[in-house]
N, C-alpha and C positions, 0 to 999 in steps of 0.2 A: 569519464567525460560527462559532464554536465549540461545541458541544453536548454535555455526561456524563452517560451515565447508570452506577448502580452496581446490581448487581445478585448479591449470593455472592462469588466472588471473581473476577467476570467485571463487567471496566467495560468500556462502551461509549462512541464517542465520532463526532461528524459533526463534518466538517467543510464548509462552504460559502464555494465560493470564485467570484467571479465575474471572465471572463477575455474578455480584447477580442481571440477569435479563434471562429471557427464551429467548431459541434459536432462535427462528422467530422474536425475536424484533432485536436482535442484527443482522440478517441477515440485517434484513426489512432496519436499519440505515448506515452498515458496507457497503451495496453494493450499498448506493446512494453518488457517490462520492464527490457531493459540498457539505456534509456535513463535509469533510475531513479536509478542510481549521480551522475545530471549533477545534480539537485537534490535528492537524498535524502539527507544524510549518514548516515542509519543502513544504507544499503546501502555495503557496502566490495564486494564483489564481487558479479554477477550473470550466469549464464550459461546457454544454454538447452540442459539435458539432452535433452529430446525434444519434439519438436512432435506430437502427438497425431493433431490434423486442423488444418484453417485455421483454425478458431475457440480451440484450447486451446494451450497449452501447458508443459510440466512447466518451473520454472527453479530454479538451486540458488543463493543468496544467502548471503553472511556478513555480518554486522554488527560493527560496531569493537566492544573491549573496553570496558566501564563499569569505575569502580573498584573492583578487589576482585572483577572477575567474569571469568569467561574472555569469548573472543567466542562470538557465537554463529553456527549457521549454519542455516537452515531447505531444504527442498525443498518446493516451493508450484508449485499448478498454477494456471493464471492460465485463465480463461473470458473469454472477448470477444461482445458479441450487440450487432445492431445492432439498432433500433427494428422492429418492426414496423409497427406505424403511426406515423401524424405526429406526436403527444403525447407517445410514448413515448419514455424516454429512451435512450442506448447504455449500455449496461454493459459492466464489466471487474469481474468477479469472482474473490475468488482466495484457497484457504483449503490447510491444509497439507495434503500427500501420502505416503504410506510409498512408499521403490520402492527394491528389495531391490537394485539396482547403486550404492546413495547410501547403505551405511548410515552411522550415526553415527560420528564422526571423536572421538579421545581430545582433541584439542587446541581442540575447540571443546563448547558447551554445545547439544545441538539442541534449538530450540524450536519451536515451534506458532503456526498461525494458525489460530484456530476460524474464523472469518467476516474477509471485508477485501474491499475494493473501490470502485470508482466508479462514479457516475453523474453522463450527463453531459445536462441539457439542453439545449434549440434555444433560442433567445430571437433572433431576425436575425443580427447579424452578431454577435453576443455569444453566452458561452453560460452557463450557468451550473453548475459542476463542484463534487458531493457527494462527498467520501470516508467511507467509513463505516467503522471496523474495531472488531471486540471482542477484547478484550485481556483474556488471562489473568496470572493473579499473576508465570508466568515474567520477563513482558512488563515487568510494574510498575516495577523497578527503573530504566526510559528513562524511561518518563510520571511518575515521583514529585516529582522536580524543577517538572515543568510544573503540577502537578495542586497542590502548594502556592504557588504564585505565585512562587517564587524562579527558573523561570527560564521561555522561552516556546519550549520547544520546536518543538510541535506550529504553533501562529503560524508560526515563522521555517521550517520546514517548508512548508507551505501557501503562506509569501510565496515562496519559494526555488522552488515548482511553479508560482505564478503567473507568474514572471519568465522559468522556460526555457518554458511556453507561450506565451505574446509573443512 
């Protein structure tokens, strides 16, 4: 299930995805990010500049070129939390970072991550995994395709992370 909302020139968007594997696995795979590049195609590269503590981590990612755009490449620190209680779900949070050994590159376009991440429910041996992220106008140019119906990005996206968690 897919969900937008618009709000200025900041969309939001859920996505829920339900997966025949338990909640600590898919935490365990979801919040290590080079794993990303295996069903993401908007990650072309990902590598982890700094590990922070056990829970964070800084990563520097590129994204393929759209038509007419350069690529782009972000620095994003990723938060990982497990549940505290039982109801609770695991999160992997992850929104853009300035860090003065990664500045901006001429040959790519750096963009921004206001808000992004997962959550991931228990359900038994099922779980069920929310991605949330808000996207600015930089961002638009990848969702405009999917957001008119001509293509299904964010869908083939979501089935593509249903398939490497299985």
């Amino acid at each position: 299930k897919i969900w937008t909302h618009e709000e200025g020139d900041v969309l939001s968007f859920k996505v829920e995805m339900q997966v025949k594997i338990q909640s600590h696995l898919a935490f365990s795979l979801l919040s290590d990010f080079t794993f990303r590049q295996q069903w993401d195609k908007h990650f072309l590269t990902c590598k982890v500049l700094q590990a922070v503590n056990e829970e964070e981590k800084i990563y520097y990612v590129t994204s393929p070129p759209m038509t007419g755009h350069k690529p782009r490449d972000f620095v994003i620190l990723v938060s990982q939390r497990k549940p505290c209680k039982p109801n609770e779900p695991y999160i992997v949070a992850v929104k853009s970072v300035t860090l003065t050994s990664m500045p901006p590159s001429p040959e790519y376009c750096r963009s921004e991550i206001l808000c992004a991440g997962f959550q991931i429910y228990n359900d038994n041996s099922f779980c069920k995994v929310c991605y949330f992220n808000q996207v600015t106008s930089g961002v638009m140019p990848y969702l405009a395709a999917n957001l008119t119906g001509s293509s299904k990005s964010i869908e083939d996206t979501a089935l593509e992370c249903i398939k490497f968690l299985e």
